[in-house]
C-alpha positions, 0 to 999 in steps of 0.5 A, spaced: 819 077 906 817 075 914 823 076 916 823 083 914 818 085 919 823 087 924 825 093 919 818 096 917 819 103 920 827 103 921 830 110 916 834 107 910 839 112 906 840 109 900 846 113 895 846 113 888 838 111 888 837 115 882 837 109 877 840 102 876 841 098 883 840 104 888 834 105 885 831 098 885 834 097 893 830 103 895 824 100 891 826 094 895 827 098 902 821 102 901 816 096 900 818 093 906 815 098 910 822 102 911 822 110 911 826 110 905 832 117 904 835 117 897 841 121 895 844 122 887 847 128 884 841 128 879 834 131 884 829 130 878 830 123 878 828 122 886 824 127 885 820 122 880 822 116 884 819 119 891 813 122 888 812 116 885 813 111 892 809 115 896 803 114 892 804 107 894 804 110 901 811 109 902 815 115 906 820 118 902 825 123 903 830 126 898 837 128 898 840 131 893 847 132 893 854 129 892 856 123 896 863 126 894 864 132 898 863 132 905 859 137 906 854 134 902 855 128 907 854 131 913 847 136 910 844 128 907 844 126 915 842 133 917 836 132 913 835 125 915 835 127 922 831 133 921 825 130 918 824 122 921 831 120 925 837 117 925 839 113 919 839 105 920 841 102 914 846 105 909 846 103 903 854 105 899 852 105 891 855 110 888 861 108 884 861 108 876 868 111 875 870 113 866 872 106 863 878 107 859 886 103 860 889 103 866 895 107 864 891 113 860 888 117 866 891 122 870 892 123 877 886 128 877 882 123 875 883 117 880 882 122 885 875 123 883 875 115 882 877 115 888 873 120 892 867 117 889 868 110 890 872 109 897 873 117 901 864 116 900 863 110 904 869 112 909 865 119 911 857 116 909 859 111 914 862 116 919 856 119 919 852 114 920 856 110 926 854 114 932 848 112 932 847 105 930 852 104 936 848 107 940 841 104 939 846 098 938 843 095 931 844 096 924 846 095 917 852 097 913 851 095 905 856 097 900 855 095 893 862 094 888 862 089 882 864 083 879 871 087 877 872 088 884 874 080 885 876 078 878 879 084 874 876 086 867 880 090 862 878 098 862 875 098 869 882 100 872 880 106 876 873 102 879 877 095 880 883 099 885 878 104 888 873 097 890 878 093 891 880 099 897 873 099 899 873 091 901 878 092 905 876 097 908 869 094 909 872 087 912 876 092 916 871 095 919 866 089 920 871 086 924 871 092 929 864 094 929 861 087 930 862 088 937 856 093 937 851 089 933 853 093 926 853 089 919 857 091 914 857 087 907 860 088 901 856 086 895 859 084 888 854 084 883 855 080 876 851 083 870 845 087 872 841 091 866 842 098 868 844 103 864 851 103 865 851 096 864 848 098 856 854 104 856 859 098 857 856 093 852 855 100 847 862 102 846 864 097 841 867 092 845 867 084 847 863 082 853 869 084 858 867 078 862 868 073 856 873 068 858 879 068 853 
């Protein structure tokens, strides 16, 4: 944790921080000293969370809304910089799209996979670019999964909108790191959340088994 020094006091905005990784990257991030915003459909949940955090001393913020409407984007960052700065590290964790085969969704339904998945990251980034250019600093992270690289039957709307989000990521790593921006994309394997326990609960084989 030495290294993480450097980071106490920096704004961090977490998405999908209601549950699961986003939840434990915020625990995480607040535990080294970061001002922590946490971001989710679900405020009963970061409510929980914050209040929970700040008795430890950590400073938190919530931020309701939907990373999926700009206008919710644009209000999270609004927020942040009202009430401590700019943000420092973003942190993309949002996406569990409806499992099910590839050729069974319409086309409203990949919309919204890909809105939640893909258009979520290119407008959180958005947000955030100005001012991590200006200060000349900052890190990037999003979270995708393990299907991303290696394809998994019935992930087909999070395998093709993730699959956009690397390429996305690794274009614009190239283009920022001029500026002094890390952008990582990680691809977890199996991590007990509850989505995680939804797979497994559905009734079918370990979708990473190999056949």
């Amino acid at each position: 944790m030495q290294g993480c020094k450097r980071w106490a006091g920096r704004i961090a905005l977490v998405t999908g921080a209601s549950g699961g990784i986003g939840e434990g990257i915020a625990r995480a991030l607040a535990g080294i000293g970061m001002k922590v915003a946490i971001a989710a459909r679900r405020r009963e949940r970061l409510d929980a969370l914050a209040a929970e955090l700040g008795q430890s001393g950590a400073q938190m913020l919530v931020c309701a809304g939907d990373v999926g409407k700009e206008t919710d984007v644009l209000a999270m960052f609004a927020a942040i910089k009202r009430h401590w700065d700019d943000v420092d590290v973003l942190v993309n964790n949002d996406g569990a799209p409806p499992l099910g085969a590839i050729d069974g969704f319409d086309d409203n339904t990949w919309q919204k996979a890909i809105e939640q998945n893909l258009f979520s990251v290119i407008r959180m980034v958005r947000s955030a670019l100005p001012h991590m250019r200006q200060s000349g600093s900052g890190s990037i992270l999003n979270i995708s999964a393990i299907s991303a690289i290696q394809p998994i039957a019935g992930f087909g709307l999070s395998v093709a909108s993730w699959s956009g989000l690397m390429g996305y990521a690794k274009t614009l790593s190239l283009e920022i790191a001029k500026d002094g921006i890390n952008v990582n994309t990680i691809c977890p394997g199996y991590i007990d959340t509850d989505r995680l326990q939804k797979v497994f609960n559905s009734g079918g084989e370990d979708p990473l088994k190999v056949r």
